[in-house]
N, C-alpha and C positions, 0 to 999 in steps of 0.2 A: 504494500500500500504506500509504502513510504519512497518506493521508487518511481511510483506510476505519479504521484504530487510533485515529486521535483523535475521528472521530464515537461509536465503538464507546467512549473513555473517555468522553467527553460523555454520552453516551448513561446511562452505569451511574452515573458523579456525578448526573445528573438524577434518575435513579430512585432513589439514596441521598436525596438532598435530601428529594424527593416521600415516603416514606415517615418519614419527620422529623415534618412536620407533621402528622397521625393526631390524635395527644391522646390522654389517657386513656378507655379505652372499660369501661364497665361494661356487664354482661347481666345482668337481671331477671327469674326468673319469678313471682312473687308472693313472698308472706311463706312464711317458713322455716318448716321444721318442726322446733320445739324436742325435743330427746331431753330424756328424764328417766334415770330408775334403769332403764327397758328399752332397749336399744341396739335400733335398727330395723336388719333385718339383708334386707328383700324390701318390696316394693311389690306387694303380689296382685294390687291392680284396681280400679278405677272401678264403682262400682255404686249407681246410685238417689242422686245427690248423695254420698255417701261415699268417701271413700278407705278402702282395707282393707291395711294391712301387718301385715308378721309382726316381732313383737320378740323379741328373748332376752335373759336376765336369767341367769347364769352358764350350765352349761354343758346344763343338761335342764330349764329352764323354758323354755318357749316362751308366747309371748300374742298375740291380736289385739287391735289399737291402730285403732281408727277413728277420722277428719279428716271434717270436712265438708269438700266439696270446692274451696268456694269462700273462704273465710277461714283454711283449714288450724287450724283450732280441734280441739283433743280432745274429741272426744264420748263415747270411752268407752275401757277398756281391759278384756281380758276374758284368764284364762286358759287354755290349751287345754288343757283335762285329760280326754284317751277313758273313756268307762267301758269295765270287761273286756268281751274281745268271746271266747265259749267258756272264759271262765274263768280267760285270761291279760292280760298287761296289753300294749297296746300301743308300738310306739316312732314317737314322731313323724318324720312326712317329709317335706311340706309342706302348705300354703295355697295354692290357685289358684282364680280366676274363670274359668266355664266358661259363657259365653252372659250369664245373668241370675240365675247362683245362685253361691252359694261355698262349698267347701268345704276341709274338711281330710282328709290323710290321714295314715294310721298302719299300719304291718308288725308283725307278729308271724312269729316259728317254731314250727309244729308238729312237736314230737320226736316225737310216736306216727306220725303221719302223714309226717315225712319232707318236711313242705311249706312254702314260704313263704310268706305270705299279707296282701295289701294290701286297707285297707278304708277306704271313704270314709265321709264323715260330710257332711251340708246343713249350713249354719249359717244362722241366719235373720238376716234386716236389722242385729237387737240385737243381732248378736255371741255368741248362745244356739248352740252344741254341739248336735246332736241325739244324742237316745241310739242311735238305731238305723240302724245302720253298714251299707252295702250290700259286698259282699263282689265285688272286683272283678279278683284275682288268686288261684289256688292253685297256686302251679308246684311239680312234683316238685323238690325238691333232694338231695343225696345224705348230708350232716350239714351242723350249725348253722353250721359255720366256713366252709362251701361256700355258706351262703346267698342270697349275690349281693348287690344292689342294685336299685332304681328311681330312673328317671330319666322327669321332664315336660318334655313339650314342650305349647305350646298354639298354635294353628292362629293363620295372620296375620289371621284374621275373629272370632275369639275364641268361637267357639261349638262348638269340637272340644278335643278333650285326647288327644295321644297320651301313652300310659304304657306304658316299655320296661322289662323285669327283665331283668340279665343275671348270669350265675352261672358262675365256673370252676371245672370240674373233676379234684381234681390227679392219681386214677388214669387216667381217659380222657384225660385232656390235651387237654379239651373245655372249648371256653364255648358258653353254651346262650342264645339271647336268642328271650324272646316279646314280643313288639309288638302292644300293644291301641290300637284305636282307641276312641275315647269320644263320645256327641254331649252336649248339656248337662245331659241328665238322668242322666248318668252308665251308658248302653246301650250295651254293647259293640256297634259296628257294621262292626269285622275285628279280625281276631285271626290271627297266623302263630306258629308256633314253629319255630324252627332251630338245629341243633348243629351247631356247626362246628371242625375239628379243626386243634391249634394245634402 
């Protein structure tokens, strides 16, 4: 017994000693990426040599901030600002790369209609907004304070986007979640709705 304790302290001084000698170890992935006055708050994607993140500059500016991918240089910074889409304004929600395009999206509430409603936008190479917003959500909700949420997921092959809304209830004591699938031109290719009682 009294043998197998002192191999067993031998043993663990050796392995203290052994991890002594290491050094300082640094990890490198290239050159940083300098912040200015817009705080990068997402990293959307790799596209065409480019990097594309998302900055914020207080608390409802939003911008895209593109790197060349390989020197991490600022090649541009752009503001995201939707034009009305039916005459209201939209509110920002995210930036995600979908395949070989980018885009943003933005929600709005319709009080006449009683609806939530999520709209995509392409953005081209330059960092250019399009004007014309493809409409990819209207879910029934029951008023504005009930209007729920979206949440993105993007597929581990990057050429899918799921986008889930989910919404509680406080008369029915319901949360109501619809789950769209998306391929990269932005084609719902499934779509489920389910309420389910809390």
């Amino acid at each position: 017994m009294k043998h197998i304790l002192h191999v067993l302290l031998f043993l663990f001084v050796l392995n203290l000693n052994a991890q002594g000698k290491l050094g300082p170890i640094t990890i490198s992935y290239g050159q940083e990426i300098k912040e200015d006055k817009e705080k990068i708050v997402r990293i959307a994607g790799e596209l065409n040599g480019k990097i594309y993140t998302l900055a914020r500059k207080g608390k409802k500016k939003y911008f895209l901030k593109m790197f060349s991918a390989d020197k991490m240089e600022v090649l541009a910074t752009q503001q995201i600002e939707f034009s009305e889409y039916k005459g209201k304004d939209l509110t920002f929600e995210e930036i995600i790369v979908v395949g070989n395009n980018l885009y943003a999206f933005g929600s709005l509430y319709d009080r006449k209609a009683k609806e939530n409603h999520l709209v995509g936008f392409p953005i081209s190479a330059d960092g250019k907004l399009s004007k014309e917003g493809q409409l990819l959500f209207n879910t029934k909700v029951t008023k504005k304070r009930e209007r729920g949420a979206f949440y993105f997921k993007e597929s581990p092959t990057g050429d899918r986007l799921l986008i889930m809304h989910a919404a509680f209830f406080d008369k029915k004591e319901e949360v109501q979640y619809e789950v769209k699938l998306f391929n990269e031109n932005l084609e719902a290719e499934m779509t489920n709705l389910e309420t389910v009682s809390v």
